[in-house]
N, C-alpha and C positions, 0 to 999 in steps of 0.2 A: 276260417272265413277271413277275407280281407278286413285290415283297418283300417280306414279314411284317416286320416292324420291332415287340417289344413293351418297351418304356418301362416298368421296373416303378418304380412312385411311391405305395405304399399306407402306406409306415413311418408310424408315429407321430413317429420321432424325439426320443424324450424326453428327451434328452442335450443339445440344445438350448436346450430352455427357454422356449417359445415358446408367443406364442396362434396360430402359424400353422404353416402345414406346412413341414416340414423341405425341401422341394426349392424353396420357394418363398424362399427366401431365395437373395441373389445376389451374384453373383460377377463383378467387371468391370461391375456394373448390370444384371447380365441373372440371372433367375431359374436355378437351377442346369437344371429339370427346361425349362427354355425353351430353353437350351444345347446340351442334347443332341436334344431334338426337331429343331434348327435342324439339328445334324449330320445327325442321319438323314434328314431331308426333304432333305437334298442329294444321297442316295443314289439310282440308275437305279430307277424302277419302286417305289419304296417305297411302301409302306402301313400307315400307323400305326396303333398299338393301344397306349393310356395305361390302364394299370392303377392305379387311385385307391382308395384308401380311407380313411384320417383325414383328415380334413377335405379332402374329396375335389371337395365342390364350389366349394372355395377354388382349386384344383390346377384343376380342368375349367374353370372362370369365366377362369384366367390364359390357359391355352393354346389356348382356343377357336378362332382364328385357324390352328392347325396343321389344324384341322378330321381330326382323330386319332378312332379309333372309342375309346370312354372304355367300360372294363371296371371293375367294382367287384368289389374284394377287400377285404368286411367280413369283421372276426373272423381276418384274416390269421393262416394256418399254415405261412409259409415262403416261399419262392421258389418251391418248385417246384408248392404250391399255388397261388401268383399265376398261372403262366402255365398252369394248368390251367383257371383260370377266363378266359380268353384263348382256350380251345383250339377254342373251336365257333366261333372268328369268323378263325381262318387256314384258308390256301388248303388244298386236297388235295394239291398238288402242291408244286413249288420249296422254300424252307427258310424260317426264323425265328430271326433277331437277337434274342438277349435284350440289351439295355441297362438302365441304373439311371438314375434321375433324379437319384439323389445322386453320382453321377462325371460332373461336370461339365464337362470336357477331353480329354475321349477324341475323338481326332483321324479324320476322316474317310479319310485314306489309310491309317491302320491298320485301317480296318471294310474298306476298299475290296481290301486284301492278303486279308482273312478271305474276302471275299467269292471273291474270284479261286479261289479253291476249292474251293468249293463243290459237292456233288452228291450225286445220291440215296444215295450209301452212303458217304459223309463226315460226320462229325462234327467244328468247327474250334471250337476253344479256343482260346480268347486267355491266355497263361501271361505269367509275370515272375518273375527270381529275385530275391529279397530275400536281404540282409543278414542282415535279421532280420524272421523270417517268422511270426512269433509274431501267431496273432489270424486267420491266412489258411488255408486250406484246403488240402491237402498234395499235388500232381502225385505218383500212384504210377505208376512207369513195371515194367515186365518187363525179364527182362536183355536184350532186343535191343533197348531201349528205348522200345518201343510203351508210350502211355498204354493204365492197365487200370481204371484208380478215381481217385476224387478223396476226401480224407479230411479231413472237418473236423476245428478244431483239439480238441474236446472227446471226440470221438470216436477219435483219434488211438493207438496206441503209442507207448513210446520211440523205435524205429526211425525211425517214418514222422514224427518230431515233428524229426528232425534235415534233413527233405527241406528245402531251401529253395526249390525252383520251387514256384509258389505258383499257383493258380486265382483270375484276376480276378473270374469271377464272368459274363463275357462270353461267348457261344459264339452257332455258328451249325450249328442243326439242322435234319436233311431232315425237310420237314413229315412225308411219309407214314410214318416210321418215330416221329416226334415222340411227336405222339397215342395212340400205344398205350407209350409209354416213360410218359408223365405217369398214362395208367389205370394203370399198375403201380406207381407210387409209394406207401411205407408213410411211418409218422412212428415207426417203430421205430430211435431214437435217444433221443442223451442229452437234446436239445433237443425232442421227441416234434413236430419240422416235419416237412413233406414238403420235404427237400431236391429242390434243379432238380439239384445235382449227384450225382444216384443214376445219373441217367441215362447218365453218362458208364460205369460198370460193366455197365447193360444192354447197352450198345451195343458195348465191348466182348467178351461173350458171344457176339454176335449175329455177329461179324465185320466189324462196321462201320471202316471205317478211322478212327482217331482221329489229327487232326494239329493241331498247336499255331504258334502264331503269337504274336509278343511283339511289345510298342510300342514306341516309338525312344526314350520317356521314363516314367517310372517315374508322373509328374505325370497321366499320362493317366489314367492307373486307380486314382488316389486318389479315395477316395471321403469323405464328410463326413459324421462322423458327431455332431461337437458345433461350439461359434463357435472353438475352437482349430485344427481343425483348417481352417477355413472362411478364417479369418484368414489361414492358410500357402497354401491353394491362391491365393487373394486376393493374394499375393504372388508366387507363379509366375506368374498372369495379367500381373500388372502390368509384370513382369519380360521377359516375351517381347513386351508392346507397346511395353517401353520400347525391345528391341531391335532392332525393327523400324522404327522409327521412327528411329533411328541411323542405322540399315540404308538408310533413305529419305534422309538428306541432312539430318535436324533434329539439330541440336545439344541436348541436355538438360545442363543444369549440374550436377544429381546425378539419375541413373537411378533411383536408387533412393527419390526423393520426386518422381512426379507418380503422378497418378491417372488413367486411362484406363475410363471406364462408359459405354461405346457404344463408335463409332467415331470417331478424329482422324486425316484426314487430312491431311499437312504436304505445302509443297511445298521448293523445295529453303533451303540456308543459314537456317530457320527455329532460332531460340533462345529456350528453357524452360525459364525459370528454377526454383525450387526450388518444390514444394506445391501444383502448379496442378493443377487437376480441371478433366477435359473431360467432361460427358454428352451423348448422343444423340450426334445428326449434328453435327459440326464439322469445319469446312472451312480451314486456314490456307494463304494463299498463299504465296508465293516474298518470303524476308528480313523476315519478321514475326516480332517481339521481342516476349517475354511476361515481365512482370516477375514477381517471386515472389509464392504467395499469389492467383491470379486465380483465377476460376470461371466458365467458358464450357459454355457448355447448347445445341445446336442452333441453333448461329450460322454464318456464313460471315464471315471477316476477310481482304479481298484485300491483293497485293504492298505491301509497307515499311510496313505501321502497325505502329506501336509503342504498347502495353497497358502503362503502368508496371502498379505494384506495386497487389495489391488488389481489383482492379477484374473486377464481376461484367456477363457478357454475356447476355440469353436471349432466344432466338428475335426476333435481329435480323440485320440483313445493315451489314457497316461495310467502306467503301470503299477506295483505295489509299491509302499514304501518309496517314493520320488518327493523332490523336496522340491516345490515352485514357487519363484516370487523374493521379496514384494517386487510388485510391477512387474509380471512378467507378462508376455502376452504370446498364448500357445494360439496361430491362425489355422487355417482347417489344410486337414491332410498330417497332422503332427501327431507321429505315434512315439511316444516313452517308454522305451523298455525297462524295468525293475528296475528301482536304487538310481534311477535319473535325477539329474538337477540340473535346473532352467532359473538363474540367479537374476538379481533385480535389472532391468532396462533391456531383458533378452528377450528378442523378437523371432518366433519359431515359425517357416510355412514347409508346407509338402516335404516335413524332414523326419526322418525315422533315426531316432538317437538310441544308443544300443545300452544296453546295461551296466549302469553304473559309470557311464559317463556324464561330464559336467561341464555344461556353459554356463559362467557364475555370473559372468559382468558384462552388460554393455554392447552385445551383440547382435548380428543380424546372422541365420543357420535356413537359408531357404532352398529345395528342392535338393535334399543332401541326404545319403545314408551314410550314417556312421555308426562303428562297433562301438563292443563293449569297451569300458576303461579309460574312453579318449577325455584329454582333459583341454578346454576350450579359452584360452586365455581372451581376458577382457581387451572389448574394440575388434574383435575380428569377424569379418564379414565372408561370405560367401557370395561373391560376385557373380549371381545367378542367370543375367537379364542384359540382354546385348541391345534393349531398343528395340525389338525384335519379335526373339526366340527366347527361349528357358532353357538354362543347360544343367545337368547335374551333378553335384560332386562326390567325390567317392572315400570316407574317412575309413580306413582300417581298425583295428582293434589296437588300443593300447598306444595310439597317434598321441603328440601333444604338441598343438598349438600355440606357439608364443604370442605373446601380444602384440595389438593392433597389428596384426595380419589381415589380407586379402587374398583367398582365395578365390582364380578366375576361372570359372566353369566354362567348359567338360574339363575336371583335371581330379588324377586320382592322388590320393597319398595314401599309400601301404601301411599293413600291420608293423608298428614300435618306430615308426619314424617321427624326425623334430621335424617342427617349424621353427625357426630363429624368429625371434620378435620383430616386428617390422618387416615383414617380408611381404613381399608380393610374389604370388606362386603360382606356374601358369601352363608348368609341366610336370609331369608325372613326377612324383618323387617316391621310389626303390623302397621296403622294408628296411629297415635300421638305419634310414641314410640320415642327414643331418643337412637340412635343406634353410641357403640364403638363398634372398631375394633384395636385394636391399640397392639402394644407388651407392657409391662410394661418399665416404666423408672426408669433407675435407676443412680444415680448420685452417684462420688467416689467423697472425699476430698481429697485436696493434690494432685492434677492430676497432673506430669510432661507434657509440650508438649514438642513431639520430635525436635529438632535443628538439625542445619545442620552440618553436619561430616564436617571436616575443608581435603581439601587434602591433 
């Protein structure tokens, strides 16, 4: 049977301060209101439904890919009016998860408990006890302790203001009983909304059984409601990938400085050092060393390379045993083959550097295949870019480059050929040959140098 899944994401969110919508801002790298779509489409049988309204086609343009039935709630009067404009597009039968776009971490084994019980004359709450509960909506239980109402804080008594089990705000209702609880919603309150948590009293009345379910962590049903509180979840997340990653075998020098915005996966004795941000997909092998301060984007780095300090990687693949950095910076399209080295101030794009060759110092290596062995003297460029077009250069095996060289692309140089330092090279240069480029020099005697004009 189908599962109603509704996502409510209409807030303004004006507490932010943003030209964009409040769920579209992200956590870990991932949009908050993408977060929880991910969760629920992990759910048996799900079927979404994205309630949007400010800036709503910002929210629909992000998640289009969940391919979610997209409800508009203009002119928003509550919760309970969001999923009433929801309510012609759930099934007649089975029940309806309400979720938030703004609770970001709400864990799939806890919707999967909620679920676990579910049925036509159940009504399941997701509850939590705070501390300090001030701001939350108030669990009113009967003395045998059956839930009978849910109390917001402004509507509250003294009494009911001292409850601390609190309404996340989460629940899971039988459709057929649903639809006629949302027709009977008033906005006769302090806040003149149609509360979603009325429904918990009709149901109530009705005989419906009401049963509560709480999270393993308080973090899951934190919701965001300005960049302070965005900043804290932002640090739970970071917090459980750091531990996870422990957990796997990677050493972190302090857990509490890397950054984690997609997925990193480590393999075992890896070491990460202080300040490094991983985004997208990144892949580290088995005893790969990250100096402090790196920035890796959708790369794969295999067994023993070692990443000094600095050094930015994206959308490239770097091979075993390669030695990068500090400051190096590998741009996307850069494949390393085995026992590579990319030395400090070396700037790598669309170049496939062959094994065991080495640009140390100072370089720019873009749209160039080069073999194994070649050795890249510091200051040499590969003049890739006419203004234009892209051209490409062609390094043989066991080439060596002298320094500050320019190579101007399309030009080959062959297997075991020099570059003479200072060359500019602009035509093919032969296997073994021994290649200038250079203007002639010419030396004056007797050279004045200029002094300075006195004022």
């Amino acid at each position: 049977m189908t599962q109603d899944i509704v996502i409510l994401a209409a807030g303004k969110g004006s507490r932010m301060k943003s030209t964009f919508s409040k769920v579209l801002h992200k956590i870990g790298g991932t949009a908050m209101v993408r977060r929880v779509l991910a969760t629920a489409s992990s759910l048996s049988n799900a079927q979404l439904h994205l309630v949007v309204g400010h800036q709503g086609e910002q929210v629909e343009q992000a998640c289009q890919d969940f391919s979610a039935n997209i409800v508009w709630q203009n002119n928003p009067q509550g919760t309970g009016d969001a999923l009433r404009r929801a309510a012609s597009s759930l099934s007649d039968q089975g029940s309806t998860l309400t979720l938030y776009g703004d609770v970001p971490l709400i864990q799939d084994v806890t919707l999967e408990r909620m679920l676990s019980l579910s049925n036509d004359n159940t009504l399941v709450l997701l509850t939590i006890k705070l501390d300090n509960p001030t701001g939350y909506g108030r669990i009113v239980r009967n003395e045998q302790g059956a839930v009978t109402a849910i109390v917001e804080q402004k509507d509250a008594n003294p009494e009911q203001l001292l409850i601390n089990e609190v309404n996340t705000g989460i629940l899971l209702a039988p459709n057929a009983k649903l639809k006629g609880w949302l027709d009977a919603l008033t906005n006769d309150n302090a806040q003149q909304e149609y509360y979603l948590t009325d429904i918990i009293a009709m149901a109530a009345e009705q005989g419906v059984e009401i049963v509560t379910v709480h999270p393993d962590h308080e973090w899951e049903v934190t919701g965001v409601n300005d960049r302070v509180q965005l900043a804290a979840l932002e640090r739970v997340w970071q917090h459980q990938q750091a531990e996870a990653l422990m957990r796997n075998g990677a050493t972190l020098m302090d857990p509490n400085r890397i950054d984690v915005r997609g997925e990193l996966i480590t393999g075992q004795d890896c070491i990460i050092d202080v300040n490094c941000v991983f985004e997208g997909q990144v892949t580290l092998g088995a005893n790969v060393e990250i100096g402090p301060n790196c920035v890796l984007k959708n790369c794969s780095v295999a067994d023993n390379t070692v990443i000094k300090a600095n050094t930015m990687i994206e959308d490239s693949q770097v091979g075993e045993s390669c030695d990068l950095g500090p400051f190096a910076r590998l741009r996307p399209g850069t494949v390393l083959a085995n026992k590579a080295k990319i030395g400090n101030f070396v700037e790598t794009k669309k170049a496939l550097i062959g094994e065991g060759s080495k640009v140390n110092h100072l370089s720019y290596v873009g749209d160039t295949q080069m073999g194994a062995g070649v050795n890249v003297g510091a200051g040499t460029i590969t003049c890739n870019y006419d203004g234009v077009n892209k051209f490409q250069t062609i390094i043989g095996d066991g080439v060596f480059v002298g320094s500050n060289s320019a190579l101007v692309a399309p030009v080959e140089i062959q297997s075991g050929a020099t570059i003479a330092a200072g060359s500019t090279i602009t035509k093919t240069v032969a296997e073994n040959q021994l290649a200038f480029g250079r203007a002639k020099q010419i030396n004056k005697d007797g050279w004045a140098r200029p002094t300075k004009k006195e004022k």
